[in-house]
C-alpha positions as CSV (number, residue, x, y, z in Angstrom):
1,X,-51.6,-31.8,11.1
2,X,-55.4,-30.9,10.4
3,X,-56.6,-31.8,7.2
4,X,-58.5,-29.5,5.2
5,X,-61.5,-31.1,2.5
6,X,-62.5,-29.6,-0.4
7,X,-65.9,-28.2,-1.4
8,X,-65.8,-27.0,-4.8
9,X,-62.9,-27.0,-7.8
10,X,-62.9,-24.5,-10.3
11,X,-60.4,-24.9,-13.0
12,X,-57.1,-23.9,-10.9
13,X,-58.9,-22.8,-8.1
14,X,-59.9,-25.2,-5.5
15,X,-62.1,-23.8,-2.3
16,X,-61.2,-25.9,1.2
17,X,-63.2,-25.6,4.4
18,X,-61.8,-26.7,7.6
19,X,-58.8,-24.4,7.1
20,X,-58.8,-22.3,10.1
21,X,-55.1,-23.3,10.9
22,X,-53.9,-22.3,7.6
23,X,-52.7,-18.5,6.4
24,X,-53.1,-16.5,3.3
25,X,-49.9,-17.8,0.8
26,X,-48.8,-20.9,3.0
27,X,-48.2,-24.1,0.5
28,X,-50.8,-26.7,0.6
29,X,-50.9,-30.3,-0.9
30,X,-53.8,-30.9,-2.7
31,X,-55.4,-34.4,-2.9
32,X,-53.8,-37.8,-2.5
33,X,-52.0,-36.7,-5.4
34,X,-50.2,-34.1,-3.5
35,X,-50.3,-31.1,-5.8
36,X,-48.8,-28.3,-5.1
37,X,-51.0,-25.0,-4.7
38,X,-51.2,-21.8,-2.6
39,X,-53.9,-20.3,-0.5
40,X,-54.3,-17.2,-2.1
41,X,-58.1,-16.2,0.0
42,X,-59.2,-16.8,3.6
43,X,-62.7,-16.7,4.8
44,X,-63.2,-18.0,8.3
45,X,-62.4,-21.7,7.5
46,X,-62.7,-22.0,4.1
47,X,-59.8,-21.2,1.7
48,X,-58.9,-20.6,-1.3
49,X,-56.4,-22.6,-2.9
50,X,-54.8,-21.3,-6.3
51,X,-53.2,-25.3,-7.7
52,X,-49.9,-25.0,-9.5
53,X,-50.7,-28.6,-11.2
54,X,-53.7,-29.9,-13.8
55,X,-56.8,-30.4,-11.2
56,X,-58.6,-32.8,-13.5
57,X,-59.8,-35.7,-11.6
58,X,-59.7,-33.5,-8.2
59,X,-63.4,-33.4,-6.3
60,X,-65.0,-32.3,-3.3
61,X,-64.3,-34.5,-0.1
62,X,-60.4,-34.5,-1.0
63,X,-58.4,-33.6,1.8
64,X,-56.0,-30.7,1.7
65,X,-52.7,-30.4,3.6
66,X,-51.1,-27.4,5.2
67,X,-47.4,-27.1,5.6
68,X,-47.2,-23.9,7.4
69,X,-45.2,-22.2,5.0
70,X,-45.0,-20.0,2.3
71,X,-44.5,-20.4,-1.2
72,X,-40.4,-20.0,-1.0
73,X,-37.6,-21.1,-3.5
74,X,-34.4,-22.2,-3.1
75,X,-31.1,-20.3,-2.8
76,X,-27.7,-21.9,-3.3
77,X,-25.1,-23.5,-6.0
78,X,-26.5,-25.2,-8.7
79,X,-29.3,-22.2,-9.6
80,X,-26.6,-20.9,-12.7
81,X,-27.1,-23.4,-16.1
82,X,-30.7,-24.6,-14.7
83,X,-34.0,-24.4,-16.1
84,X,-36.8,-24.2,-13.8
85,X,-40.6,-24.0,-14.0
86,X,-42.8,-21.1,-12.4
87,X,-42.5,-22.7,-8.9
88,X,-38.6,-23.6,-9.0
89,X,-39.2,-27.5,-10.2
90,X,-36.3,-28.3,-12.0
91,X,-37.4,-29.3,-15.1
92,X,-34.1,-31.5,-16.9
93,X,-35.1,-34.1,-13.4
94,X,-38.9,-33.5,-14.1
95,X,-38.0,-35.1,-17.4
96,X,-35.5,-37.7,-16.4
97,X,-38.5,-39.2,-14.0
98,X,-41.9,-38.4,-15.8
99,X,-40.6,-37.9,-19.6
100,X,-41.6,-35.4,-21.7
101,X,-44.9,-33.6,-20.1
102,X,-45.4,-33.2,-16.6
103,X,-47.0,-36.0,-14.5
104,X,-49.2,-34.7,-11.8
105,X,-48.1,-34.6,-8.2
106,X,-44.1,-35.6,-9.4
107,X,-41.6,-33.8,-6.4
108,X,-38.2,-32.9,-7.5
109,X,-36.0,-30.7,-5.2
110,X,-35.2,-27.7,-6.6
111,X,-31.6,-27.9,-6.0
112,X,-30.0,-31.2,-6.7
113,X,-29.0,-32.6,-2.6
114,X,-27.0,-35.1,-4.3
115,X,-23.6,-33.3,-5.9
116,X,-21.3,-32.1,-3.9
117,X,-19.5,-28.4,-4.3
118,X,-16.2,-27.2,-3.4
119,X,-16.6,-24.7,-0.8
120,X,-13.4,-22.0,0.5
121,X,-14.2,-20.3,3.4
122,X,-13.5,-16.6,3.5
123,X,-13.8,-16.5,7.4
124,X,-12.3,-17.9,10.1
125,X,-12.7,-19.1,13.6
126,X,-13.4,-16.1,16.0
127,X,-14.5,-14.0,13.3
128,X,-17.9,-12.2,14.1
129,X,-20.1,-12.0,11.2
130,X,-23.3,-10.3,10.9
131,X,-26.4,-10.7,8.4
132,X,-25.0,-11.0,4.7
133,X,-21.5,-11.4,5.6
134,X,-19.5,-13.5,2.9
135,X,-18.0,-16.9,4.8
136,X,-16.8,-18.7,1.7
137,X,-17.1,-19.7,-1.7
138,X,-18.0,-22.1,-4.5
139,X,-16.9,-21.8,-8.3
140,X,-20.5,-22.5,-9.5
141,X,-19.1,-22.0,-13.1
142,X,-15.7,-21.0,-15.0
143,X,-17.6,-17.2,-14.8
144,X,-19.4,-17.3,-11.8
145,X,-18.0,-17.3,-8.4
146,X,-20.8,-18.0,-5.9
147,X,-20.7,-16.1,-2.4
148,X,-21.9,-18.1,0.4
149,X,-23.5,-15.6,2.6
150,X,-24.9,-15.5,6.2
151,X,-28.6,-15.7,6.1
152,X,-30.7,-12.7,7.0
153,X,-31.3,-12.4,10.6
154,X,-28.4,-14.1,11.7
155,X,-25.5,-12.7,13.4
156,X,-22.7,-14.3,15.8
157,X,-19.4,-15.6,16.2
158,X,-17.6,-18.0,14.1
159,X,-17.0,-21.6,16.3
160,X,-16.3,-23.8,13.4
161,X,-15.8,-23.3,9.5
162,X,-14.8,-26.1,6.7
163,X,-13.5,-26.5,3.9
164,X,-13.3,-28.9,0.8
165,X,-16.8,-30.9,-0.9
166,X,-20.1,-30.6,0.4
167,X,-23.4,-30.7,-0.9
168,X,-25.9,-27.6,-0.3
169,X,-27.4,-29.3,3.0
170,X,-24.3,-30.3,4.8
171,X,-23.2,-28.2,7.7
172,X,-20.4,-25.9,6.6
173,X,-20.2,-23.2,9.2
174,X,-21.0,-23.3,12.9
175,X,-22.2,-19.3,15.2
176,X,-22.1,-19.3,18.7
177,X,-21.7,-23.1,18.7
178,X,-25.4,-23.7,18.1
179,X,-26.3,-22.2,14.4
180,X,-25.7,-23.9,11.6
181,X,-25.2,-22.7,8.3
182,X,-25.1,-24.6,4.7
183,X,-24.7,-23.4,1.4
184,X,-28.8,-23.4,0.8
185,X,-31.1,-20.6,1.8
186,X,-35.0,-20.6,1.6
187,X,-36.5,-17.5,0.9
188,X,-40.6,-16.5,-0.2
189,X,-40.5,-15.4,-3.1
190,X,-43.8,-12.3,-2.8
191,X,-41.0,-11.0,0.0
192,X,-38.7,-8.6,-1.1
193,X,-34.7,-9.6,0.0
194,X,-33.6,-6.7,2.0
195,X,-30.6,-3.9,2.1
196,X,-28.8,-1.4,3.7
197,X,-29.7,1.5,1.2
198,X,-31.0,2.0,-2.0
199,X,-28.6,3.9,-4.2
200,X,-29.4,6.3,-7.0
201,X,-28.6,4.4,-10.2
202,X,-26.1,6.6,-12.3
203,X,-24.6,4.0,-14.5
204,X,-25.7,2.4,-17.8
205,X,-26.5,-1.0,-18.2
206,X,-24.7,-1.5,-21.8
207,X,-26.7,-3.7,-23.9
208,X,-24.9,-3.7,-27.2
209,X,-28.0,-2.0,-29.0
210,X,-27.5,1.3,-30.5
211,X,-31.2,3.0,-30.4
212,X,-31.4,1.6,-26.9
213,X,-28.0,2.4,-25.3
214,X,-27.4,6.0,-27.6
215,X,-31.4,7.3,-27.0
216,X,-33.3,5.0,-24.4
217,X,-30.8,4.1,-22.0
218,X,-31.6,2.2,-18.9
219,X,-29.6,2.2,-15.7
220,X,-28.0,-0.7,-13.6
221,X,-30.5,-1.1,-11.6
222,X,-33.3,0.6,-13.7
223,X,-36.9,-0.5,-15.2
224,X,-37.9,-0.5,-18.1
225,X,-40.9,-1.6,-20.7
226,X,-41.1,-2.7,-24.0
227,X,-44.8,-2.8,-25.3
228,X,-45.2,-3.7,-28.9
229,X,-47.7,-5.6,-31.1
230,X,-47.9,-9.0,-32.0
231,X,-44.9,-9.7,-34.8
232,X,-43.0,-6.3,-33.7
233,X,-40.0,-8.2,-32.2
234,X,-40.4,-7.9,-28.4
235,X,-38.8,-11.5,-27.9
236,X,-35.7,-11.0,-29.9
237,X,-35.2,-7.4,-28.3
238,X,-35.5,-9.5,-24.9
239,X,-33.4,-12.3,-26.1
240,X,-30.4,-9.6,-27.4
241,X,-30.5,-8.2,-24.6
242,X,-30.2,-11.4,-22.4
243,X,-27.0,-11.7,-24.6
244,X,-25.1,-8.8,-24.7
245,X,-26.5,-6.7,-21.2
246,X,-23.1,-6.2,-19.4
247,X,-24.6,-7.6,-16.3
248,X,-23.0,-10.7,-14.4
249,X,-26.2,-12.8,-13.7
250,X,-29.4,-13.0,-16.1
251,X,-32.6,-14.4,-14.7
252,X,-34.9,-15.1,-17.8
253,X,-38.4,-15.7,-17.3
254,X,-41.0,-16.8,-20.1
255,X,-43.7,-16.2,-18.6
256,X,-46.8,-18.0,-20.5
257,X,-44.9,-17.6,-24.2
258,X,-44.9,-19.5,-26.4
259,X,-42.9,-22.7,-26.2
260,X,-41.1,-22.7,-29.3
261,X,-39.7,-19.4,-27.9
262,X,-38.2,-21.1,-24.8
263,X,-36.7,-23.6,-27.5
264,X,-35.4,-21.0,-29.1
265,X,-33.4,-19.8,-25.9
266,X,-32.6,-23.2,-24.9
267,X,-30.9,-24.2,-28.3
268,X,-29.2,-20.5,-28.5
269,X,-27.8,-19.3,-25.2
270,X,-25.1,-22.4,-24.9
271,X,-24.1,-22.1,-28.7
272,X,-23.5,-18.0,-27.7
273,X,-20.2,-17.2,-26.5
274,X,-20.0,-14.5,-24.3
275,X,-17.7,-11.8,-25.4
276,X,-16.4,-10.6,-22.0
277,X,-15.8,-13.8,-20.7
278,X,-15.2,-16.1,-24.0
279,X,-17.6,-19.0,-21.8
280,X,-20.8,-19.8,-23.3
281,X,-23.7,-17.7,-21.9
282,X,-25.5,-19.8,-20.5
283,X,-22.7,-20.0,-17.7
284,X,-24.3,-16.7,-15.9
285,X,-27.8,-17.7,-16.9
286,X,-31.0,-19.0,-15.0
287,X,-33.8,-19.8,-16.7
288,X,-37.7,-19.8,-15.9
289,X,-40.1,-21.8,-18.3
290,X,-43.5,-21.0,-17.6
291,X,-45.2,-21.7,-21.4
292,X,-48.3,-21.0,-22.4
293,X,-49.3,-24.7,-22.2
294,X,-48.3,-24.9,-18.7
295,X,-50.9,-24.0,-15.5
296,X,-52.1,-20.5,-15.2
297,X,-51.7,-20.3,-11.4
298,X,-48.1,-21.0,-12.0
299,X,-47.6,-18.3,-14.7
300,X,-48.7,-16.3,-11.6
301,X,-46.0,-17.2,-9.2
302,X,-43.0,-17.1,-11.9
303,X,-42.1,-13.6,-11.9
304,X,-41.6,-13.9,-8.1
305,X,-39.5,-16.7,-8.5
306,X,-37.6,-14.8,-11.2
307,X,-37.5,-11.7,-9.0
308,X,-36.1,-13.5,-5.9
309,X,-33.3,-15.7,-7.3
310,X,-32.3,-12.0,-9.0
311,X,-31.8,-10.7,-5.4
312,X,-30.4,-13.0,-4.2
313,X,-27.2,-12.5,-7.0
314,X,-28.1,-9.1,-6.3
315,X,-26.9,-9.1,-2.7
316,X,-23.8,-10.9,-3.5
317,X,-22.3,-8.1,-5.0
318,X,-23.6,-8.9,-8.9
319,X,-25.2,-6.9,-11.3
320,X,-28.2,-8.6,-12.5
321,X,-30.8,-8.3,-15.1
322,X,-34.1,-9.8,-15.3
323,X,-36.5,-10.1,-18.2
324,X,-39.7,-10.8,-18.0
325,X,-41.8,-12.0,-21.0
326,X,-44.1,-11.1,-21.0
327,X,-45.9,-9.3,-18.1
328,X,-48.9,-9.6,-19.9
329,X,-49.3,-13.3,-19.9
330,X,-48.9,-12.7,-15.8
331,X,-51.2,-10.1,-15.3
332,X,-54.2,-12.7,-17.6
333,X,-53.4,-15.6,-15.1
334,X,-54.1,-12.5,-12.6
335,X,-57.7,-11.7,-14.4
336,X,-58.2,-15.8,-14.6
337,X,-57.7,-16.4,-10.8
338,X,-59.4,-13.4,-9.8
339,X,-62.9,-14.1,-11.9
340,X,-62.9,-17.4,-10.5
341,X,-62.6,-15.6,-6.7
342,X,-65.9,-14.0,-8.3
343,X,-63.8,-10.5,-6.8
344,X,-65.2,-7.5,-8.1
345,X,-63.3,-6.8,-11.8
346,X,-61.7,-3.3,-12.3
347,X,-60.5,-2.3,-16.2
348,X,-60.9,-4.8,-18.7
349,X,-61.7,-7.5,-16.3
350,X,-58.6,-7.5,-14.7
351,X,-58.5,-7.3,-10.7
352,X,-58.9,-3.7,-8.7
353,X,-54.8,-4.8,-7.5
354,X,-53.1,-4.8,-10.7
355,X,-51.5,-1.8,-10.4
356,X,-50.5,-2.4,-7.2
357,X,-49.3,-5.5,-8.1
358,X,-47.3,-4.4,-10.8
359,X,-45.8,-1.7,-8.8
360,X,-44.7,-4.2,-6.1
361,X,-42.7,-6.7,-8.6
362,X,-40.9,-3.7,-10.2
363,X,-40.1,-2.0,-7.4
364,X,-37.7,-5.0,-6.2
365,X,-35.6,-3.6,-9.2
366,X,-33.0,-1.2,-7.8
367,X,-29.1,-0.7,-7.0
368,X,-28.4,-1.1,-3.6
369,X,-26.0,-1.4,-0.9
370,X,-26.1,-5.1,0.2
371,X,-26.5,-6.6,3.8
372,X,-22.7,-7.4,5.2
373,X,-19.9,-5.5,6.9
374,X,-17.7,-5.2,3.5
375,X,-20.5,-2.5,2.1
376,X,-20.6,-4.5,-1.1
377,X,-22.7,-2.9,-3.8
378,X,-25.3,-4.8,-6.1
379,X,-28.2,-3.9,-9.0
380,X,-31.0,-5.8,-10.0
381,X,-32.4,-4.2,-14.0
382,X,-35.9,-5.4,-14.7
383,X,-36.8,-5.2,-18.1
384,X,-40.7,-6.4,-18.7
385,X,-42.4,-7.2,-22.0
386,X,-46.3,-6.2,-22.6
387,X,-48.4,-7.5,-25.5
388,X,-51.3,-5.2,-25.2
389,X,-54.0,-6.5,-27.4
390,X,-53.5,-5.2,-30.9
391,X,-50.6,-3.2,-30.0
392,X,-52.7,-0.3,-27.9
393,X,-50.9,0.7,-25.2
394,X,-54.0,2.3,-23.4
395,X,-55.3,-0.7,-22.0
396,X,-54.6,-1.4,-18.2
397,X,-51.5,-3.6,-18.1
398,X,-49.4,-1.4,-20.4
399,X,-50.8,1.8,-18.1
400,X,-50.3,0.0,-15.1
401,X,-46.3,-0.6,-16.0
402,X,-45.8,2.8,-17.7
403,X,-46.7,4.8,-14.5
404,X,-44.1,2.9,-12.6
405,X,-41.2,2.4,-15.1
406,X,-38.6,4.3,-16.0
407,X,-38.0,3.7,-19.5
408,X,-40.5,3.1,-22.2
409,X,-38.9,1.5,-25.5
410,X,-42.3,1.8,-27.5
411,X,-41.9,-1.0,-30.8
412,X,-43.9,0.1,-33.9
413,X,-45.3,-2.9,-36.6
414,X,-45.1,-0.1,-39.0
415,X,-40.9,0.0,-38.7
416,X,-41.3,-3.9,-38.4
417,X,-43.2,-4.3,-41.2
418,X,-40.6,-2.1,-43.3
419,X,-37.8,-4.7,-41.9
420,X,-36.5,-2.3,-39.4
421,X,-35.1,-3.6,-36.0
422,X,-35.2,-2.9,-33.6
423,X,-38.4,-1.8,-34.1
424,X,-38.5,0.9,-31.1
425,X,-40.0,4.1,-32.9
426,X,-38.0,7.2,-31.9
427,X,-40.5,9.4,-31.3
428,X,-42.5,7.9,-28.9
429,X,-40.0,5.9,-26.8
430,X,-38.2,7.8,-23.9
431,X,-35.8,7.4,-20.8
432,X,-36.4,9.1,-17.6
433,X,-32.2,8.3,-16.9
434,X,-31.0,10.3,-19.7
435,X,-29.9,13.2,-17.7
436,X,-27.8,11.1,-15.5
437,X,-26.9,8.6,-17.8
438,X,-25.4,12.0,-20.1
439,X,-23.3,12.8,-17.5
440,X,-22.0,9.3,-17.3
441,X,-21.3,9.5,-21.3
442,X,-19.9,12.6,-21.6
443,X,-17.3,12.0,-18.6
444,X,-16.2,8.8,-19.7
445,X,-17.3,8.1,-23.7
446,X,-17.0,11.6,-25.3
447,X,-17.2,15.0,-24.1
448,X,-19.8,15.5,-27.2
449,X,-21.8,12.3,-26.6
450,X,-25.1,14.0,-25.3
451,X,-24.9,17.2,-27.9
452,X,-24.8,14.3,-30.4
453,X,-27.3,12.6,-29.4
454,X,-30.2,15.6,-28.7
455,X,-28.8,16.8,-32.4
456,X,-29.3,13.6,-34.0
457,X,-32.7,13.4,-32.1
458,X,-33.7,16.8,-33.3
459,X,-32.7,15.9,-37.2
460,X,-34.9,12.8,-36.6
461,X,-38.2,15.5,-35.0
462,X,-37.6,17.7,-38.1
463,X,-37.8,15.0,-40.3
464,X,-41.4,13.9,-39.3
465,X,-42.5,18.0,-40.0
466,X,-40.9,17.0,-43.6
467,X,-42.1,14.3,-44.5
468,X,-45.5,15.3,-44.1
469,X,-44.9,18.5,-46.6
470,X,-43.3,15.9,-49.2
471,X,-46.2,14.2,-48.8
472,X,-48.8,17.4,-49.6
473,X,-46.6,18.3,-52.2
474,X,-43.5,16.6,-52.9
475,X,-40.1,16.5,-52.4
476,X,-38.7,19.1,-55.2
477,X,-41.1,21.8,-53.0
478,X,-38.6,21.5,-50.4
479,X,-35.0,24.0,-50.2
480,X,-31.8,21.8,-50.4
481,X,-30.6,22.2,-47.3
482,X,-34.0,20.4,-46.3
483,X,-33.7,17.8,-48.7
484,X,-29.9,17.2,-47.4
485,X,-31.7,16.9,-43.6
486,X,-34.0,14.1,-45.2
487,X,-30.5,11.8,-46.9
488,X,-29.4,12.8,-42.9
489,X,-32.1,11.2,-41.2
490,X,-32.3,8.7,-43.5
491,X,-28.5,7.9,-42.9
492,X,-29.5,7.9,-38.9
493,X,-32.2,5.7,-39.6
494,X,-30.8,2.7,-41.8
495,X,-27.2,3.1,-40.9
496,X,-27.4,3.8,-37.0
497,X,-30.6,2.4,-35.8
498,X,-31.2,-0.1,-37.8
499,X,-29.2,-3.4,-36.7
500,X,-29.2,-7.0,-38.0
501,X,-29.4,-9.1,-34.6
502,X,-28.1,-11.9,-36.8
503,X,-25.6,-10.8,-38.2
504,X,-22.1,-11.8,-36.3
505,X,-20.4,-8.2,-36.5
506,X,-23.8,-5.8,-36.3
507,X,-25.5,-8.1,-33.2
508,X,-23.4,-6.3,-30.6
509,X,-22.1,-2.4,-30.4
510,X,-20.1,-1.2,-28.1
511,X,-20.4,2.5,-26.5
512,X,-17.0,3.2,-28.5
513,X,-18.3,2.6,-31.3
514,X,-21.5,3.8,-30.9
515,X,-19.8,7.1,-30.2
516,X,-18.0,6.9,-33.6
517,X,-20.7,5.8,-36.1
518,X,-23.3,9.0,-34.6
519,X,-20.3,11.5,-35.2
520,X,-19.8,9.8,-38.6
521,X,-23.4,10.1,-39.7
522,X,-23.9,13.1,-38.4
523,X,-20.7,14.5,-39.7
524,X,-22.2,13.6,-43.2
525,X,-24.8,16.4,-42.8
526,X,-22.4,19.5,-41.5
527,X,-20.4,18.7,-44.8
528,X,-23.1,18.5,-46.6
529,X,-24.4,21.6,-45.4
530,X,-20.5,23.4,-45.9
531,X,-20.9,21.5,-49.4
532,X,-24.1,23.5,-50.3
533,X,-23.2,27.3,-48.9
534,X,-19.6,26.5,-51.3
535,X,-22.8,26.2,-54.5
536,X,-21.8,22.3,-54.6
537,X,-25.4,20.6,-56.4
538,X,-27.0,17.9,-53.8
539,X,-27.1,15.3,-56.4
540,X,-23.3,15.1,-56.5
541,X,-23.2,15.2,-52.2
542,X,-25.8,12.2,-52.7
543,X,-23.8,10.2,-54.9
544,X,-20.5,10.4,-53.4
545,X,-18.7,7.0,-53.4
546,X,-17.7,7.5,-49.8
547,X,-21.9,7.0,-49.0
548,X,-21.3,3.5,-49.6
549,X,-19.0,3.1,-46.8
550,X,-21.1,5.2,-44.2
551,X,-23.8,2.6,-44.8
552,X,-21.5,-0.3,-44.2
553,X,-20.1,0.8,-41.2
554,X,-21.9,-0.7,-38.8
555,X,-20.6,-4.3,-40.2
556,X,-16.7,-2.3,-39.2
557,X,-15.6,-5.3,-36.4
558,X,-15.0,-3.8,-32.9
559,X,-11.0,-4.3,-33.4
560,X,-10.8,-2.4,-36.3
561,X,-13.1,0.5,-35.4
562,X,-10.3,3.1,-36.4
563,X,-12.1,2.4,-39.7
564,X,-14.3,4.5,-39.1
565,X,-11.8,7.2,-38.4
566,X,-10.7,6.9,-42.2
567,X,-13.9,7.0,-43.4
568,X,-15.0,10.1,-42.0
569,X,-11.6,11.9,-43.2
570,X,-12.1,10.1,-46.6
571,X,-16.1,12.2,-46.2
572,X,-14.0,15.1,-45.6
573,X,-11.9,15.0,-48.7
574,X,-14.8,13.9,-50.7
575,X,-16.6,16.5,-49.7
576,X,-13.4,19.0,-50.2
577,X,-13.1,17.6,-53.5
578,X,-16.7,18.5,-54.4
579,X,-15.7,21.9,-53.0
580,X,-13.0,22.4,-55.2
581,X,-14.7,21.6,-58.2
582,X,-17.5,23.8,-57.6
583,X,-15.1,26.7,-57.3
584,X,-13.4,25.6,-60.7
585,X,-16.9,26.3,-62.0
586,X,-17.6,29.2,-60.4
587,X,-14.2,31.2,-61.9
């Protein structure tokens, strides 16, 4: 092997001449201390090295050694549960051998080579399989059933298969008496997985948040955004939906957040129990730890790393969602690496590529049909956080994301600052799904779902036109029926959008009940309006008992939801009652 020397070390970046064996994003060791790093430049001999590790104490004359390959993670049993930093080191071993912060140079396998799985084959002997193919299984945990698959680009017939306990590098399956497959797979991670087809993404991805899944849906298989402020609640809206997303498999990444953040995960996700499964959550959870304390070039590679173990699920037949927080904290470790390149800066400092590079990581999002002669059908959702400096959303990361995303949940520190969350503000947010996903709705939620929602989204329009008259010159200006929309909209705001993610009951919603709590409140303004043309006053509407109980139905559990069946026919009768008073009057 040639060995490389360095010339010049700056910060993360480390410049190597003698190099001419090497390619742009093989892995290199650094030093005598072996760090890990990636050659991210080449120029004749010299390359440029980004270092994944602390380069203190690094200087020129160190050697550098190539391995010929590209940055690549691991693929096999034992990814579900773990915790992992940006470049797959796993970090509960990390600990066990260097304690609490990272020693330089320590080398833990990413996938423990040591504990044995059991693995059921699927195939037989004399069985042809091709690229994909299932040949067995192992039950990772109680929810997920991991598929052993044939890696990509090999194809043959079937000479020997076992069963019973093997680790992830014993021999488990023999093609055409000379390939041998185990359980593991290596993969690069800035290579997309492939598929047979990409499919057009028709179905929600339920995520148990009303002004998300009712107005802003996203797809299986969708993008989406959620730029925001400092203090506007991106992280929780990431961490509910890590929870409650009906997908199989979440990846989550913390990418250069804050640490007490990835605390927060760790000590919540295994207290959570799933409620599709009963099993604690973190049971179809991987998670990726890059804090903001960690190395920069590493922040880098851990949305990669993310992306690729989610395709991986994604091709055995999974639906999987990855979040990614934040993208921003990424594409500053980008601006870092490139100014010390010395490349020419585009916007803001940041490189000429960002969009580009952007583009590339969300495209690997998608619903697809997977590699395998079974046809099987599997979605990756990527859902990426931006912190735009001061919460504008025209500088060039949030730009760079909204031209290639989908869905753009836009969170508003004014609605935070009032106590509402989620804090996506109604009028700016939008989904590029909603025509599909209406279709989806109104076939198999409520023949009415999508007139619903456009006529609660129009009430919630008018009210903006309002509130600037009452503003100018108060509410009394206004005609009743007007003043009725406003106790509407208000109803939509605080007792629809508005949910307590702490709360046991309002955390989750399902699309049932969803359906049931936008007929109820908007219900409450057609009898209003009936109450009005009867001559009934709007004080009296607005201080109906049955008000109460409107407000209060979002903490209605999901087994007794025909309570809100009786509360809209007790609004009825209310209303009715009002009705028939009026007319008293009137004779």
């Amino acid at each position: 092997m040639k060995v490389g020397r360095i010339i010049k070390v700056s910060g993360p970046l480390v410049v190597a001449e003698g190099m001419d064996e090497a390619n742009v994003y093989d892995v290199v060791s650094v030093s005598d201390n072996k760090l890990i790093g990636e050659i991210i430049e080449m120029r004749g001999d010299r390359a440029s090295i980004q270092v994944y590790e602390e380069t203190t104490g690094i200087g020129p004359g160190d050697p550098v050694y190539t391995t010929g390959q590209p940055l690549s993670v691991e693929l096999g049993p034992g990814l579900i549960e773990a915790m992992f930093d940006g470049i797959q080191r796993p970090l509960e071993p990390l600990r066990a051998i260097a304690g609490d912060f990272l020693s330089r140079g320590t080398e833990v396998k990413s996938l423990n080579r040591e504990k044995k799985w059991y693995f059921t084959p699927t195939v037989k002997v004399g069985d042809k399989v091709v690229q994909g193919d299932i040949i067995g299984t192992v039950q990772e945990t109680p929810i997920v059933l991991h598929k052993i698959m044939v890696p990509i680009g090999i194809s043959g017939e079937v000479t020997d298969i076992k069963e019973g306990d093997f680790t992830v590098i014993d021999d488990i399956c023999t093609l055409d008496g000379n390939v041998n497959i185990q359980m593991m797979q290596k993969w690069p991670v800035r290579k997309g997985r492939g598929y047979q087809k990409k499919l057009n993404p028709t179905v929600p991805l339920l995520t148990g948040q009303r002004v998300i899944d009712t107005f802003f849906p996203v797809t299986k298989g969708g993008t989406a955004a959620i730029p925001g402020p400092f203090g506007s609640g991106k992280t929780v809206v990431q961490h509910q939906l890590a929870k409650w997303a009906d997908s199989e498999i979440v990846v989550y990444v913390g990418c250069g957040e804050r640490g007490n953040e990835m605390t927060d995960v760790l000590m919540e996700f295994p207290e959570i129990i799933d409620p599709t499964t009963g099993e604690s959550l973190m049971k179809r959870t991987v998670l990726i730890a890059n804090t903001s304390n960690m190395p920069v070039a590493a922040r880098e590679a851990s949305i990669y790393t993310g992306i690729t173990i989610a395709e991986y699920f994604r091709d055995m037949g999974f639906s999987v969602a990855i979040m990614a927080d934040s993208t921003s904290r990424w594409a500053e470790a980008l601006r870092e690496m490139s100014g010390r390149l010395e490349e020419m800066p585009g916007d803001e400092g940041y490189p000429a590529y960002l969009a580009s590079r952007a583009a590339e990581f969300y495209e690997r999002a998608g619903k697809v049909i997977c590699y395998g002669s079974d046809n099987r059908e599997g979605a990756v959702t990527v859902i990426g956080a931006v912190s735009p400096p001061g919460g504008d959303i025209s500088e060039p990361v949030s730009q760079a994301t909204l031209r290639i995303v989908k869905v753009f949940w836009g969170l508003d520190y004014a609605l935070s600052y009032k106590r509402h969350f989620p804090a996506i503000n109604w009028l700016n947010s939008y989904s590029l799904y909603q025509s599909k996903i209406d279709e989806w709705m109104n076939e198999n939620i409520d023949p009415d779902f999508a007139a619903n929602r456009t006529k609660a989204m129009n009430l919630l329009q008018d009210e903006t036109g309002l509130l600037e008259i009452v503003r100018l010159v108060g509410r009394d200006s206004l005609s009743e029926e007007d003043q009725l929309k406003l106790e509407a909209t208000k109803s939509i705001r605080e007792d629809f959008l508005q949910q307590n993610a702490f709360n046991e009951v309002d955390t989750f919603c399902s699309f049932a009940k969803q359906n049931k709590m936008l007929k109820l409140v908007l219900n409450f303004y057609d009898q209003g309006k009936r109450a009005l043309e009867q001559g009934v006053y709007l004080k009296d509407i607005e201080n109906m008992d049955v008000r109460n109980k409107i407000a209060r139905a979002k903490y209605i559990a999901e087994d007794d939801m025909n309570e809100i069946d009786n509360v809209n026919r007790e609004l009825v009768s209310s209303i009715d009652n009002l009705i028939s008073k009026g007319g008293i009057l009137d004779a």
